[in-house]
C-alpha positions in Angstrom: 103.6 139.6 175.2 103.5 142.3 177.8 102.9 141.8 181.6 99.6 143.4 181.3 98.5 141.1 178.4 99.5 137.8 180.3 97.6 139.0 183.3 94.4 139.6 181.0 94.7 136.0 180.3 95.9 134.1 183.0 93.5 135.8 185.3 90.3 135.2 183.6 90.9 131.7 183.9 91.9 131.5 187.2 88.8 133.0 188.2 86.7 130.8 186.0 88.4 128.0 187.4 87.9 128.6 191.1 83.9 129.4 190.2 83.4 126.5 188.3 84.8 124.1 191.2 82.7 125.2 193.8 79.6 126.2 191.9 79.7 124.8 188.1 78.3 121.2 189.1 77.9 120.7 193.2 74.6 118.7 192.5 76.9 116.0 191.2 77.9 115.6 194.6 74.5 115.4 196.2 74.6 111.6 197.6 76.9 113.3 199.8 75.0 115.6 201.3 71.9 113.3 201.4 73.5 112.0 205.0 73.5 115.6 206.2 70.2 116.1 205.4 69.2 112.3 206.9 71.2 113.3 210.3 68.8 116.5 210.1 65.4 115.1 209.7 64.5 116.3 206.7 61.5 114.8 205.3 62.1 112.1 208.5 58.5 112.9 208.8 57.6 110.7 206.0 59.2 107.4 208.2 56.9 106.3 210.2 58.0 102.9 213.0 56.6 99.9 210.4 59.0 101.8 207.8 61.8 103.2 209.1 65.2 101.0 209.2 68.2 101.2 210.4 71.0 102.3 207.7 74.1 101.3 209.7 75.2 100.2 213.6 76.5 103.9 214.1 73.7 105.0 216.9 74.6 108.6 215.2 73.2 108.0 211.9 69.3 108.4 212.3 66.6 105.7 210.9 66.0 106.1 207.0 63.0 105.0 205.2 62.1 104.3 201.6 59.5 107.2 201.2 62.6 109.6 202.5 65.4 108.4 200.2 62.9 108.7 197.5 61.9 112.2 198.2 65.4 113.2 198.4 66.2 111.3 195.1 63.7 113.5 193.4 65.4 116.6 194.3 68.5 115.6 192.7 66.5 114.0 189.6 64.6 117.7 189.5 68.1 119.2 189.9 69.7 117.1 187.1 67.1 117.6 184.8 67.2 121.3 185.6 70.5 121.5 184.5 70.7 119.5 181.1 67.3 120.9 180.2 68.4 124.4 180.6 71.8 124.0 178.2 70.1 125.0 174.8 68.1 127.9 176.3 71.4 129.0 178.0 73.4 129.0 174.7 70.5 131.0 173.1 71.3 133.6 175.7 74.8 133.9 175.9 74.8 134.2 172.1 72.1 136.8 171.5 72.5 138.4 175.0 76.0 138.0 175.5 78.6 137.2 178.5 77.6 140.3 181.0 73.9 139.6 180.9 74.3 135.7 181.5 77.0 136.3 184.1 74.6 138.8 185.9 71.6 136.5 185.5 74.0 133.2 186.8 74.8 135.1 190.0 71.2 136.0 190.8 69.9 132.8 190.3 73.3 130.6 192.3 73.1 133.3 195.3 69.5 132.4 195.3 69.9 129.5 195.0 72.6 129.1 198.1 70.0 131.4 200.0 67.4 129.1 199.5 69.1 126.3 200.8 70.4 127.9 203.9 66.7 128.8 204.7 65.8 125.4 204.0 64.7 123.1 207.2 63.2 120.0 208.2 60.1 122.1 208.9 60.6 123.7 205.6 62.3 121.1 203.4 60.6 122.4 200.1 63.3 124.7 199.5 66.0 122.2 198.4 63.9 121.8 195.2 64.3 125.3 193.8 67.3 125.9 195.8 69.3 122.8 193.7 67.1 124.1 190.9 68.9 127.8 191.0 72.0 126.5 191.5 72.0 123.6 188.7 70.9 126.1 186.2 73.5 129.0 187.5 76.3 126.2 186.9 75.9 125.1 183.8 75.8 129.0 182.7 78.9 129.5 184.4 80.4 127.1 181.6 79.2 128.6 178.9 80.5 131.8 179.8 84.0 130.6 180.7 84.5 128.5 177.9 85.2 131.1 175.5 88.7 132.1 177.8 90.1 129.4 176.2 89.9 131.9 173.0 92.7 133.7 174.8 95.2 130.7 174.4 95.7 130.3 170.5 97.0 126.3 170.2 95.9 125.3 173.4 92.6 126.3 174.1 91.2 123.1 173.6 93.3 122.2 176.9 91.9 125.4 178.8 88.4 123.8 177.9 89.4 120.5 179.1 90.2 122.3 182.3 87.2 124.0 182.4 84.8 121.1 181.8 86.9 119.1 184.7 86.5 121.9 187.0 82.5 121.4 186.1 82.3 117.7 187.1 85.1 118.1 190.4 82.9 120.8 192.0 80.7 117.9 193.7 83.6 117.7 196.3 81.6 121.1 197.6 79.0 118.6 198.8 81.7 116.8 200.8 83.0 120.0 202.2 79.7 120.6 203.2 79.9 117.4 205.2 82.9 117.4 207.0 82.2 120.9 208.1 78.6 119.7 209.2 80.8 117.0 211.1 82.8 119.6 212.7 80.1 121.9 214.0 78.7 123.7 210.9 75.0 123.7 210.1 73.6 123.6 206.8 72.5 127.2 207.4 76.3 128.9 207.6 77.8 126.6 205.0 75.6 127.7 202.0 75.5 131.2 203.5 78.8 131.7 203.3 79.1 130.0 199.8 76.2 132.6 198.6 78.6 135.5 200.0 81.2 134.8 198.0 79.2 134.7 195.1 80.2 138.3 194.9 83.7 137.1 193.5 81.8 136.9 190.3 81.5 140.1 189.4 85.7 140.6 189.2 85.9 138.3 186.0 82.0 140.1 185.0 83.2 143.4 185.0 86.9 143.3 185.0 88.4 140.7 182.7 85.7 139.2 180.3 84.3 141.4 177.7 80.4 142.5 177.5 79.5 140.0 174.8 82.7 138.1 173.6 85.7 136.8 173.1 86.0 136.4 169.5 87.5 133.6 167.6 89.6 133.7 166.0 91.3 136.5 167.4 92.4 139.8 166.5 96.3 139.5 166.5 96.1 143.0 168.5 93.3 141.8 170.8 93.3 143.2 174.3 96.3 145.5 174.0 94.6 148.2 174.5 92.3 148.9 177.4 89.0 149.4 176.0 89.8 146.1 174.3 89.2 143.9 178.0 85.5 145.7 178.8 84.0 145.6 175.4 84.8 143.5 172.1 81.7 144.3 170.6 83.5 145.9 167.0 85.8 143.4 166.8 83.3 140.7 167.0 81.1 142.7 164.9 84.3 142.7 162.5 84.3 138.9 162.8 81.1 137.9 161.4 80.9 141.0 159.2 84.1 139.7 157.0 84.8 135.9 158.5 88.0 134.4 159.8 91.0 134.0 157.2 94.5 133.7 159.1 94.3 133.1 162.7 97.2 133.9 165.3 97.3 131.0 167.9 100.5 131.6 169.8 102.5 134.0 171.5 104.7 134.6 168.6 102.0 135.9 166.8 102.0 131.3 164.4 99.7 133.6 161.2 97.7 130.3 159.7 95.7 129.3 156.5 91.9 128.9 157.0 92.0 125.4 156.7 94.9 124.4 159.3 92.5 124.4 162.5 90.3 121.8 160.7 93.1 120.2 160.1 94.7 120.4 163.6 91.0 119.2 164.9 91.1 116.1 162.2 94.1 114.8 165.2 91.7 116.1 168.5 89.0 113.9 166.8 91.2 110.8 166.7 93.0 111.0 169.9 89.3 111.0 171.2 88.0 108.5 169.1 90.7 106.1 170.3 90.7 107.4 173.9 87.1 105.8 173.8 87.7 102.8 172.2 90.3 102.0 175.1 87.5 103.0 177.6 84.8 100.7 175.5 87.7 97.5 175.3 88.3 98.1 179.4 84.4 98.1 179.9 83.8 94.5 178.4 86.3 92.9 180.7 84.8 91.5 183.7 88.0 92.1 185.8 87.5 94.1 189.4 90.9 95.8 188.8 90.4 96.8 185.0 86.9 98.6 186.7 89.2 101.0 188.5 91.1 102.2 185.2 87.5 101.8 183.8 86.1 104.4 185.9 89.4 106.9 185.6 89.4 106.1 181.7 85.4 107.5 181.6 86.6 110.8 183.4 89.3 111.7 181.3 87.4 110.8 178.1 84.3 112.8 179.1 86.0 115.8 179.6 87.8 115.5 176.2 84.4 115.0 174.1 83.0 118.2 175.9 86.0 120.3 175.6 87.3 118.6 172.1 83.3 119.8 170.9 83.9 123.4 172.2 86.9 123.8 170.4 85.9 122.5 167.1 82.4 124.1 167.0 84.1 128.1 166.2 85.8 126.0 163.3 83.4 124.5 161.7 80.7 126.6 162.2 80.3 130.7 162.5 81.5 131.8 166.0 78.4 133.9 166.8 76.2 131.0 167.4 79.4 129.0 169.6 76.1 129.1 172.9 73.3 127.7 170.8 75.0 125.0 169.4 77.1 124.2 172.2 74.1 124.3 173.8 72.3 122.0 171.9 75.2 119.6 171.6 74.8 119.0 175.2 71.0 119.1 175.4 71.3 115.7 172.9 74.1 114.0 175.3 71.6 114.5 177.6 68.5 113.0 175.7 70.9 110.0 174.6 72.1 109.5 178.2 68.4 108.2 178.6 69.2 105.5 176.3 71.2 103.8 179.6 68.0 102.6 180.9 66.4 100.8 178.0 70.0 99.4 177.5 69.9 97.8 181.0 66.5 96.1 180.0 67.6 95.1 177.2 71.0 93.2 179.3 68.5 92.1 182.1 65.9 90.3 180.0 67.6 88.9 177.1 70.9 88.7 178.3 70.5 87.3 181.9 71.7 90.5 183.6 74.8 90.4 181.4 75.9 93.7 180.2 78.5 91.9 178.2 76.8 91.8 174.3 75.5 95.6 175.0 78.9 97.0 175.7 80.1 94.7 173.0 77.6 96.7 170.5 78.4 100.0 171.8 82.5 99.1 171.2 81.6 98.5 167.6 79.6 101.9 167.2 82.3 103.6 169.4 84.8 102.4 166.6 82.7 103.4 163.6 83.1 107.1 164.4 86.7 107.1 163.7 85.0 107.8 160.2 84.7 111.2 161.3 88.5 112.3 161.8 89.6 110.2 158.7 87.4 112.1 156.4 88.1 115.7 158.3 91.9 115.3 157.5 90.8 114.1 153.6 88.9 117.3 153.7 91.3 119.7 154.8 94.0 118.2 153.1 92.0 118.5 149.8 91.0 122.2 150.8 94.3 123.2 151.3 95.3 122.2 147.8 92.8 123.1 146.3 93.5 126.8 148.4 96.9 126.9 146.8 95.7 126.4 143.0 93.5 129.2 143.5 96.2 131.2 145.2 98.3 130.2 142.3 96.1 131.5 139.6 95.5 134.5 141.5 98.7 134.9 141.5 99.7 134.6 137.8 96.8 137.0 136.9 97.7 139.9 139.3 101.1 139.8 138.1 104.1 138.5 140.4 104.8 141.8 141.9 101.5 142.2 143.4 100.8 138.6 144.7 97.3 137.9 146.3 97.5 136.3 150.0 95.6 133.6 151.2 93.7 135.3 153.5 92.5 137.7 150.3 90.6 134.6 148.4 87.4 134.2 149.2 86.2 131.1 150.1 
């Protein structure tokens, strides 16, 4: 691989990266920023002397209230929901609209967003709403628009998507930035004004580096050696779902494989997360403070897996064009079924005593029943494989030796 090539890849990705951290997910950080806001007076109109209290001794931390923590709570909920609510319809753009007009439309709505919460005040404190709004929705498309780099790295893009995703959910340390420059002497106002000038960095991996629509998978063994091939990938992506994959090259050395082997290869992904959660699920159930700590790093790691693991294996399984939709979608549900954490905590507190113990005890059993998923993907593959080479076999005995049929030439 030449020079050029590796800097088509590795620079995407660093780019991608560096956006994702500090503007894929900073709402995950908002209790942080909650004090700034607090030591500001936003909504401190809303404490009144019978309700205000004092949060600490520190005679620098203003009096909070009730009616002000929940007004500030309701920004991140509206944020939150923002941002899992917008998944599906972002995957229906990026797949019928493609990377350039997401990437365009992400970097409106994130410098808005920024702006708007720059101009925000205590006299003015409606602005964090669609200000975190903006920017929640502007993160999450970022993803979606990155993910598909990891198309650029054969064998391990499952790895560059793991990257990705924990770029995505480390970005709250924005928030703390935010903070310890607000400490030092910064205002609200130059902190997200600076952070919606730089948005501008966007348009190098927009305009330079990622194509107009995108990167197809699997990819072209000559992809991006020529020029043209970095700005626009539209014929070989038309190419793609014209005549569907057959071999795919996933390394440098250029590693052709049969149509089943990434299903195959996945069959592994799938276990090593399967039993990555089971781990987490056995570590939940014991009631030890120091077991919590690995608890809590255990739910990290595994998150970003599932997310990344599911990007990788969608292209496989299904056709590559509609990689946004589903993805998409896939995420809208994790959403939906991450509302399931509250009945579950009624269900502890009034017929368990406030004992979480039984739930997490169900939820290890139905963690461990989908390990029926990578058992019967390897049975599959291995079965399609064979049944690949009988056919390839036959093929071969009716074309006559000396003009043998390749895999990639049976259709499936």
């Amino acid at each position: 691989m030449g020079q050029r090539q590796r800097f088509h890849r590795y620079a995407p990705i660093g780019l991608g990266v560096g956006e994702l951290l500090f503007y894929g997910g900073p709402i995950y950080g908002w209790a942080t920023l909650v004090y700034v806001l607090k030591a500001d007076g936003y909504y401190s109109n809303l404490c009144t002397n019978e309700t205000a209290i004092e949060t600490t001794n520190d005679e620098d931390t203003p009096a909070t209230c009730g009616e002000q923590d929940a007004i500030l709570n309701l920004v991140f909920t509206v944020g939150i929901f923002s941002l899992c609510g917008s998944e599906i319809f972002t995957g229906l753009l990026f797949d019928y609209f493609g990377t350039r007009f997401l990437r365009l439309l992400l970097h409106l709505l994130v410098a808005s967003g920024l702006i708007m919460m720059a101009f925000s005040s205590p006299s003015i404190p409606v602005l964090l709403f669609p200000g975190m709004v903006c920017i929640s929705i502007g993160g999450i498309a970022i993803l979606f628009t990155n993910m598909q780099i990891g198309n650029l790295f054969g064998n391990h893009r499952a790895t560059v998507m793991t990257l990705l995703n924990g770029c995505l959910d480390s970005s709250s340390f924005v928030m703390l930035l935010i903070k310890l420059g607000y400490e030092g002497g910064i205002s609200i106002r130059i902190a997200f004004a600076t952070l919606a000038g730089a948005t501008f960095c966007f348009f190098i991996n927009t305009f330079v580096f990622l194509p107009k629509r995108h990167i197809p998978w699997p990819l072209p063994p000559d992809y991006g050696k020529k020029k043209k091939d970095n700005f626009d990938a539209e014929k070989v992506e038309d190419q793609v779902k014209e005549n569907g994959p057959s071999e795919t090259t996933n390394d440098e050395s250029g590693s052709p494989r049969g149509p089943y082997e990434d299903i195959r290869d996945s069959g592994l992904a799938f276990t090593v997360t399967t039993l990555s959660y089971v781990v987490f699920s056995i570590s939940n159930v014991i009631p030890v403070i120091e077991v919590l700590y690995v608890t809590y790093l255990l739910h990290v790691i595994t998150r970003g897996f599932m997310y990344a693991l599911a990007a990788a294996a969608m292209p496989i399984f299904f056709p590559s064009q509609y990689f946004g939709t589903l993805f998409g979608l896939l995420m809208g549900l994790s959403s939906i079924i991450g509302l399931l954490q509250f009945p579950l905590f009624i269900v502890s507190q009034t017929f368990f005593d406030n004992d979480p113990l039984v739930v997490n005890l169900i939820l290890l059993g139905a963690c461990m029943l989908t390990i029926v998923l990578p058992i019967y993907i390897h049975f599959y593959a291995k079965r399609a494989n064979q049944q690949l080479k009988e056919m390839k076999k036959q093929r071969n005995e009716m074309a006559g030796i000396d003009n043998p049929v390749m895999v990639e030439d049976i259709i499936i």
